[in-house]
C-alpha positions in Angstrom: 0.0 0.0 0.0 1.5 3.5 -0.9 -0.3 6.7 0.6 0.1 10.0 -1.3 3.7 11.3 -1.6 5.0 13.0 1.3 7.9 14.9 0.1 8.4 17.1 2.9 9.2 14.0 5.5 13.0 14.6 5.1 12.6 17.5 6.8 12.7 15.7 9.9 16.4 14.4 8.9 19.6 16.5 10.2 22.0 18.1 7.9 25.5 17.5 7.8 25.5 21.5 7.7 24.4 22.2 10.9 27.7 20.1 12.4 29.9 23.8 11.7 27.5 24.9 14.4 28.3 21.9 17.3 31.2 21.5 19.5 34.7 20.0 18.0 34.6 16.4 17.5 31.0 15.6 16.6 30.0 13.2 14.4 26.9 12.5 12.2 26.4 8.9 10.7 23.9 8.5 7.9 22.5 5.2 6.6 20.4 4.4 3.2 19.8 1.0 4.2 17.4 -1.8 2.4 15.2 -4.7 4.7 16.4 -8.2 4.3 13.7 -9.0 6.9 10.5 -7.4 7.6 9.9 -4.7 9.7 7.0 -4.2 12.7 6.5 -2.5 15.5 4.0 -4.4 16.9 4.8 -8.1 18.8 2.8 -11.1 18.9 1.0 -9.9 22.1 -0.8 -7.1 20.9 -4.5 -7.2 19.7 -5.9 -8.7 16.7 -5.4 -6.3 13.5 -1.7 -5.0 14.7 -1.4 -1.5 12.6 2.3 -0.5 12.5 3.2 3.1 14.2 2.7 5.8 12.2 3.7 9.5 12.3 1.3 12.2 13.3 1.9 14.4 10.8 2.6 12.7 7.6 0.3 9.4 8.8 3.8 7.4 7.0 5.0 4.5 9.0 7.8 5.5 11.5 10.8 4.0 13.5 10.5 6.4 16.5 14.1 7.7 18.1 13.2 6.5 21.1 13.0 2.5 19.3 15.9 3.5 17.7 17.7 4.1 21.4 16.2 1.4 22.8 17.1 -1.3 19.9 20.6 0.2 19.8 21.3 0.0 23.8 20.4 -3.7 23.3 22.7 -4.3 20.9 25.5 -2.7 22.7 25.0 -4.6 25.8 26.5 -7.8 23.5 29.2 -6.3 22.4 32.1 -8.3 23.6 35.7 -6.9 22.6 38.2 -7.0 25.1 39.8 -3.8 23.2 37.0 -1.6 25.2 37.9 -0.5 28.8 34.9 -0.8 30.0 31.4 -1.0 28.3 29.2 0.1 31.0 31.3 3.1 31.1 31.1 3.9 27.6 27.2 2.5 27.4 26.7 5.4 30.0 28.3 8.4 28.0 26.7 7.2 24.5 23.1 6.7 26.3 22.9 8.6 29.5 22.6 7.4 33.6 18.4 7.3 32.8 16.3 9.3 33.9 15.2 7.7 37.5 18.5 7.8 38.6 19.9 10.8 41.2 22.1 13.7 39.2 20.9 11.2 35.8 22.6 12.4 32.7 22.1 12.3 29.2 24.1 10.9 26.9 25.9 12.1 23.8 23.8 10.0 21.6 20.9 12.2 19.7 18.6 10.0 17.6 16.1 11.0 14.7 13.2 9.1 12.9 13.2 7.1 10.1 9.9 7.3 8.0 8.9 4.3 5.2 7.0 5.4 2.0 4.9 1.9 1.6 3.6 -1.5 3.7 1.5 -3.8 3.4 -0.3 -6.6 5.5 0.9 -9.9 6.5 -0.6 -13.1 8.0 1.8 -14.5 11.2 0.8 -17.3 13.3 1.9 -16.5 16.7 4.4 -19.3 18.7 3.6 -20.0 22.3 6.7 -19.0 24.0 5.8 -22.1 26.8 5.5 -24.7 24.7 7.4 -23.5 21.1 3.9 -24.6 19.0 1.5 -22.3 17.4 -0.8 -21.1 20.4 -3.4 -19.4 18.7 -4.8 -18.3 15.0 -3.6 -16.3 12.3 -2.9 -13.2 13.1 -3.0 -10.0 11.0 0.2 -7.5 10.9 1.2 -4.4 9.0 4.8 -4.8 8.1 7.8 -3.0 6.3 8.4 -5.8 3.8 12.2 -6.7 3.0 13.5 -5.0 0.5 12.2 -2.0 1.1 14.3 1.2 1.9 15.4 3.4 4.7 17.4 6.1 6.2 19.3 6.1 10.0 20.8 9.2 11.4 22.7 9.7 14.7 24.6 12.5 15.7 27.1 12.2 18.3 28.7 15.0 20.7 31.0 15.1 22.9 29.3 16.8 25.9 28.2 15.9 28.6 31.7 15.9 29.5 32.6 14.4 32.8 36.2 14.7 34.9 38.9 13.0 33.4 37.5 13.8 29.7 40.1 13.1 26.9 40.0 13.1 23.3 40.5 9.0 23.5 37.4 9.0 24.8 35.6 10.4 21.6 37.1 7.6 19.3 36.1 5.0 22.0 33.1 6.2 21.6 32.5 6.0 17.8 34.1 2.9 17.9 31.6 1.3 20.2 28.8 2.9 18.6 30.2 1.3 15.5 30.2 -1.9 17.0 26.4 -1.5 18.0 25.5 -0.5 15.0 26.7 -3.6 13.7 25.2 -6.0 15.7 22.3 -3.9 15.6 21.6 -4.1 12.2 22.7 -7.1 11.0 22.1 -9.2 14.1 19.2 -8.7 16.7 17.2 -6.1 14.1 15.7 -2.8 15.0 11.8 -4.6 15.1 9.2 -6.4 17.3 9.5 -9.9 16.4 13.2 -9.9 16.7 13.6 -13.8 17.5 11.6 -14.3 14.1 14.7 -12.4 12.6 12.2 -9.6 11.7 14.4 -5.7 11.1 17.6 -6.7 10.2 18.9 -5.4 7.2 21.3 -6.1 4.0 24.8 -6.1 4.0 25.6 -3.3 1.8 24.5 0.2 2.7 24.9 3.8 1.1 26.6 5.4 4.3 28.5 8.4 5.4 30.7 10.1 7.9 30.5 13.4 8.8 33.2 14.8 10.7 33.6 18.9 10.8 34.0 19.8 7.5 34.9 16.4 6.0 33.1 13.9 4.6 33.4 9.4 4.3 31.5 6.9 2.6 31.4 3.2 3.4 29.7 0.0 2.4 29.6 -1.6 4.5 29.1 -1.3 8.6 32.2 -3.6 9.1 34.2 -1.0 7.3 32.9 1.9 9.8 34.9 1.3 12.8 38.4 1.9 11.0 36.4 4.3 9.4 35.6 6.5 12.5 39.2 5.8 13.9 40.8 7.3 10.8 39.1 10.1 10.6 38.9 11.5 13.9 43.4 10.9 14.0 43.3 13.5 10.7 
């Protein structure tokens, strides 16, 4: 299903422009991707006739920045690379102390939506998690189907800045966040429905790096963590 063209949704998308205007050191990372699995944002536990999220404005289907946070913490909690210092240290200046917690701060990660132009509806038949069998009827979904395209941004800066802060600390940083973005994507998916392999996306992406005034492509997310280190040592 396509609704009328909404030409004025990539609006809501940051410009590498605006970076001249942020503190030294901050990075935006842009991502044309395309689905190898479908995408929803409704699980198997919602009620019958599942519509997927949608934006208020434009009525187009929408990953939300605050899935986007939420999927990409998850990721990053299963990153295991001894080269790291210490991932709950880094996990807490990409993504902030929360919210509950005393003196909480946010983190240096800023996230933005991604809108789809088209869906369509899909027939699942729900597993029983207890006993690994179907546990019910059909069930009626609105889904992202694969091969359909997207765009990711995240912008990254360097503040808050705690005691100790050094310049290491911004490539450690991207690094990790390049790792997460990894996993992320190609791994555990950005959807509901994540053990059905649902949001994960194709190998080769039209990407870039925006550092100051300077600009990178890749292909690839496994090229993007040299990618991040090399540019931030120029």
């Amino acid at each position: 299903m396509l609704e009328k063209n909404h030409n004025d949704f990539k609006r809501f998308y940051p410009s590498a422009e605006g970076l001249k205007d942020l503190p030294g050191g901050s990075v935006l990372i842009c991502i044309e991707f395309i689905l190898k699995k479908p995408y929803t944002s409704r699980g198997e536990d919602e009620l019958y006739e599942n519509p997927i999220i949608r934006d208020k404005f434009t009525c187009l289907p929408i990953v939300r920045p605050s899935t986007w946070k939420g999927n990409l913490r998850f990721a990053a909690a299963h990153i295991d690379d001894p080269r790291f210092r210490d991932n709950d240290i880094i996990m807490g200046r990409l993504f902030g102390s929360g919210s509950r917690k005393e003196n909480g701060r946010r983190g240096r990660l800023h996230f933005f939506p991604t809108f789809f132009e088209r869906w369509e509806k899909d027939v699942i038949t729900p597993i029983s998690r207890k006993t690994r069998k179907p546990g019910r009827g059909a069930l009626e979904v609105e889904v992202i189907k694969e091969g359909s395209k997207g765009e990711f941004h995240i912008l990254y800066t360097p503040y808050p800045r705690g005691k100790g802060f050094t310049k290491d600390d911004v490539v450690e940083d991207l690094e990790f966040l390049a790792e997460a973005l990894k996993l992320m994507f190609y791994t555990y998916g950005f959807s509901a429905r994540k053990t059905s392999g649902f949001g994960v996306i194709r190998d080769k992406v039209e990407g870039r790096l925006y550092v100051s005034d300077q600009s990178h492509e890749f292909r690839d997310l496994h090229e993007l963590r040299d990618l991040v280190g090399g540019a931030l040592g120029e």
